[in-house]
C-alpha positions in Angstrom: 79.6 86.1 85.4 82.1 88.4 87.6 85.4 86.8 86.9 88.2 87.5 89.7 91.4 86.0 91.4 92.4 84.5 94.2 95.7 86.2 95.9 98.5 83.7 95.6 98.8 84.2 99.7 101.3 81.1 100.3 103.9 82.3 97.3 103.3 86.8 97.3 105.9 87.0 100.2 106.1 89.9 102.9 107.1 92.7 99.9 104.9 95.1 99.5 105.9 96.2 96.5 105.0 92.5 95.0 101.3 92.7 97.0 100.5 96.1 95.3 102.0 95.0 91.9 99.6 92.0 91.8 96.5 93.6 93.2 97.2 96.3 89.8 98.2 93.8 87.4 94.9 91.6 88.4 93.1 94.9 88.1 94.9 95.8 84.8 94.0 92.8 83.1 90.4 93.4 83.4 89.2 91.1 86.7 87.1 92.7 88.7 87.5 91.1 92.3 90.3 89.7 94.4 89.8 87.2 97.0 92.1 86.3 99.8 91.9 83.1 101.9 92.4 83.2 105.9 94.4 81.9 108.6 96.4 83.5 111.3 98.9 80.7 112.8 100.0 78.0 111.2 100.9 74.4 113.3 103.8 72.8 113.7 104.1 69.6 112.1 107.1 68.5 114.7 104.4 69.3 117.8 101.4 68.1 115.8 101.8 64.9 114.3 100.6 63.4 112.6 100.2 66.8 110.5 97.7 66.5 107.6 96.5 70.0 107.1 97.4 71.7 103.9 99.8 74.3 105.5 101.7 74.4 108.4 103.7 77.0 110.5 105.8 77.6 107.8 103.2 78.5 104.9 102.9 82.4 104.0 99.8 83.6 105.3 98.4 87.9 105.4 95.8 89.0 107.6 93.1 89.7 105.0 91.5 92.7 107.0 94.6 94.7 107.3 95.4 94.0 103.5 92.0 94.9 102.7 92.6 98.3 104.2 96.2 98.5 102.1 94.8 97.2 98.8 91.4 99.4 99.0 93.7 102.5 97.9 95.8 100.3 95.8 93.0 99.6 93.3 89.3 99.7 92.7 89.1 95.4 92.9 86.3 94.5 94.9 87.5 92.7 97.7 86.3 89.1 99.2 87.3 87.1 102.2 87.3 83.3 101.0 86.8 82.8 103.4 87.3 84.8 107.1 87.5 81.8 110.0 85.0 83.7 111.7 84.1 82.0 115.1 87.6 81.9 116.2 87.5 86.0 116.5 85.6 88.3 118.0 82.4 88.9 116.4 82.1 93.1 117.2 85.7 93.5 115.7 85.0 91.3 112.5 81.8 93.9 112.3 84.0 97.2 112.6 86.8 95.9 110.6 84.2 94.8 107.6 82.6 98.3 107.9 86.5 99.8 107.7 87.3 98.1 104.2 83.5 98.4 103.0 84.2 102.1 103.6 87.6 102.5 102.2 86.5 100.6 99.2 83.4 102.6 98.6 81.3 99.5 99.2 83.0 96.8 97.1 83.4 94.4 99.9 82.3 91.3 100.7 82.8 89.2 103.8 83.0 85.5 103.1 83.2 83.2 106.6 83.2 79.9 107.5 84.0 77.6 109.9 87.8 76.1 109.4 89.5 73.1 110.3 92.5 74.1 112.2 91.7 73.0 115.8 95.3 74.0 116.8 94.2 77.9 115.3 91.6 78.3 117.4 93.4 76.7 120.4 96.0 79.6 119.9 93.0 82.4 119.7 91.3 80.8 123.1 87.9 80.1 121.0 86.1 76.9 121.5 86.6 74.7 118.2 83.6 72.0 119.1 81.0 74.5 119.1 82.1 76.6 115.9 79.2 75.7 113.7 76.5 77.0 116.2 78.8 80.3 117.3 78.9 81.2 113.4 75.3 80.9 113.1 74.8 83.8 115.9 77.9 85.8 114.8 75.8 86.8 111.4 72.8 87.6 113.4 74.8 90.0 115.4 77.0 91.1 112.7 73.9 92.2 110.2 72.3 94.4 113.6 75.9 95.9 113.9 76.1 97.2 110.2 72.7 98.3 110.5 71.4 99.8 114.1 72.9 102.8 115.8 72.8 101.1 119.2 72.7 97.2 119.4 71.6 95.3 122.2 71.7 91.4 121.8 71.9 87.9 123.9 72.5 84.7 123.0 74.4 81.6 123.6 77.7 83.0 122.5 77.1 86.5 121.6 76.4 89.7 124.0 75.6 92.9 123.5 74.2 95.8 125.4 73.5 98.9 124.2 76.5 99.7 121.9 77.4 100.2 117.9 79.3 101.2 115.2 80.2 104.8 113.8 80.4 105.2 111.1 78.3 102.1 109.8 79.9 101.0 106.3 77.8 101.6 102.8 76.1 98.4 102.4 73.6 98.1 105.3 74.4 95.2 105.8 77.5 94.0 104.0 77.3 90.8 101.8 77.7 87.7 103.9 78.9 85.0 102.2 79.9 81.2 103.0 82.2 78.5 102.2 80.5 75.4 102.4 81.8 71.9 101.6 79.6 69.6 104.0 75.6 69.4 103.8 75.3 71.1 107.4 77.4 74.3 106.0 75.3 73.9 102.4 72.2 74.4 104.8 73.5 77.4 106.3 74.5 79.1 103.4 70.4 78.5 102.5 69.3 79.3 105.7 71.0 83.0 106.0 73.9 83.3 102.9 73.7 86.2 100.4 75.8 84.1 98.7 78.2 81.2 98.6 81.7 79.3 97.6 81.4 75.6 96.9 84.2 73.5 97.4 83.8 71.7 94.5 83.6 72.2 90.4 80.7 71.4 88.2 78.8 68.0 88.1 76.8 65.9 90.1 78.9 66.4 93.6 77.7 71.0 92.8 74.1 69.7 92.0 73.6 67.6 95.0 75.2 70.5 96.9 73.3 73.0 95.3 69.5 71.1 95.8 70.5 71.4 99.9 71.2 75.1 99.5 67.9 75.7 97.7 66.0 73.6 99.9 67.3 75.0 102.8 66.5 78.5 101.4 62.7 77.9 100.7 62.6 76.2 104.2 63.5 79.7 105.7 61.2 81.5 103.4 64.1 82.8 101.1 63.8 82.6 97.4 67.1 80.7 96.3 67.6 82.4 93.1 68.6 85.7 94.8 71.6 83.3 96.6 74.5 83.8 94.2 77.1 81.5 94.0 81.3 82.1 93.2 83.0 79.3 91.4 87.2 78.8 92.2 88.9 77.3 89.7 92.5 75.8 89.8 95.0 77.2 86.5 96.3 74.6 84.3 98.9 74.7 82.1 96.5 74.1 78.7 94.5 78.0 78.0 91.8 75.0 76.4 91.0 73.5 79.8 90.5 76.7 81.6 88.5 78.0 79.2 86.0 74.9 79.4 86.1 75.2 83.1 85.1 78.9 82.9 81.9 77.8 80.9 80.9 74.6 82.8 80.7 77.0 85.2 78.7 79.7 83.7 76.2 76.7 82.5 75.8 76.1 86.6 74.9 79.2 87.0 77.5 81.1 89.3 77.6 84.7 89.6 81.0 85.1 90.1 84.0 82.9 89.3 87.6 83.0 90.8 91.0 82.4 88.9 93.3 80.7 91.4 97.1 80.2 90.2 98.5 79.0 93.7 100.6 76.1 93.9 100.7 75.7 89.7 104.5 76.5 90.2 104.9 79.8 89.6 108.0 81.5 90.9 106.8 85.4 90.7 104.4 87.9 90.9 104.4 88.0 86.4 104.2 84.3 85.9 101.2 84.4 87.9 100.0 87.4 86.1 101.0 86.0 83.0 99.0 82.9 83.0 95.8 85.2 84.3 97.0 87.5 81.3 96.0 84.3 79.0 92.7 83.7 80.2 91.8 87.5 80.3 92.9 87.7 76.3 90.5 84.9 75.6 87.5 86.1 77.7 87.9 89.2 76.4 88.1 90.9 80.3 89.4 94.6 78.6 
């Protein structure tokens, strides 16, 4: 199992020097891929109320494609969106940014989408936030033509292309789609056309359910669901016991990959998050 971190994006702060100083110190430590989450506004509570979204205007956010491009000579991480809002941007610049960090990084990237929950986001980017599910089903069509055909003509509800493509096209023809699902309609499209996914959830009998839909889904579109990997998050506590046992209920339910994510556990700089990742990476044995 690929263990990796999730960038601490609503506590790192606008200083670059703390950005890169994670990104090494993750890298350092042993973990071998950094994901970032996404959002490019955040509402205001005072205009939006009642506000019950998990951030707000205020809440730190970096764009994770133009970080991408800063931390991809930084380290040798892969990198993972966890996950890109796609349908509220453009589909052909999602493709040439992607091929940009899978590029720069040599081909460690992976694009992880989904389909948010911030109406007032999409509102501010002029996309249509009623018909996001079926827009994000197209966009990976188009987006898997784009990495891989020269000159790309394609029509459909949302998406239109006519004769025009990418140059250079990145390394990985195509690039690792991934998705974040938490609702049986996203577990079905992570089935239907995922390379891989990120449940909301840890292990037990909510992650079973969730994963009989994805496999079902699969062998409904003539896929064969073991080659649909799977990347665990997990929150930090404060006992090195607990994590431990959450890394290997995790490994027993069979993800590929699993994520370290120290966010919100009260950490007041860039070393006391890699501190506590320090403890975990001593006990695995990362080095």
């Amino acid at each position: 199992m690929q263990m990796g971190v999730v960038f601490p994006q609503t506590e790192i702060g606008p200083d670059v020097g703390a950005v890169r100083a994670f990104a090494e110190g993750v890298e350092g430590l042993g973990f071998r891929h950094l994901l970032i989450y996404d959002h490019v506004v955040g509402a205001d509570p005072e205009v939006h109320k009642p506000w019950t979204g998990p951030y707000d205007v205020k809440t730190t956010f970096h764009e994770p494609m133009v970080l991408f491009g800063f931390l991809a000579a930084a380290t040798t991480l892969e990198l993972a969106t966890a996950v890109l809002v796609a349908p509220q941007r453009q589909t052909v610049l999602i493709a040439k940014q992607a091929t940009e960090i899978d590029l720069l990084t040599e081909g460690r990237f992976r694009l992880g989408v989904a389909v948010g929950w911030n109406e007032v986001e999409y509102q501010a980017l002029g996309m249509n936030f009623s018909s996001r599910g079926k827009r994000l089903d197209e966009q990976v069509v188009l987006l898997r033509k784009l990495w891989t055909e020269q000159s790309v003509s394609f029509s459909g509800d949302y998406e239109h292309v006519s004769g025009a493509g990418l140059s250079p096209l990145p390394i990985q023809r195509p690039i690792p789609i991934w998705f974040g699902a938490h609702s049986p309609p996203a577990f079905r499209r992570a089935g239907r056309l995922g390379d891989g996914w990120f449940p909301e959830m840890e292990p037990g009998p909510e992650l079973d359910a969730a994963l009989a839909i994805v496999e079902s889904a699969a062998i409904g579109a003539g896929r064969d669901p073991s080659e649909i990997l799977m990347e665990g998050r997990m929150k930090w506590r404060p006992q090195l016991g607990d994590n431990i046992a959450v890394v290997e209920s995790w490994s027993a339910a069979g993800a590929s990959h699993l994520a370290i994510n120290t966010m919100r556990a009260g950490f007041e700089s860039v070393e006391d998050h890699l501190n506590a990742l320090g403890q975990i990476a001593s006990e695995l044995d990362l080095s």
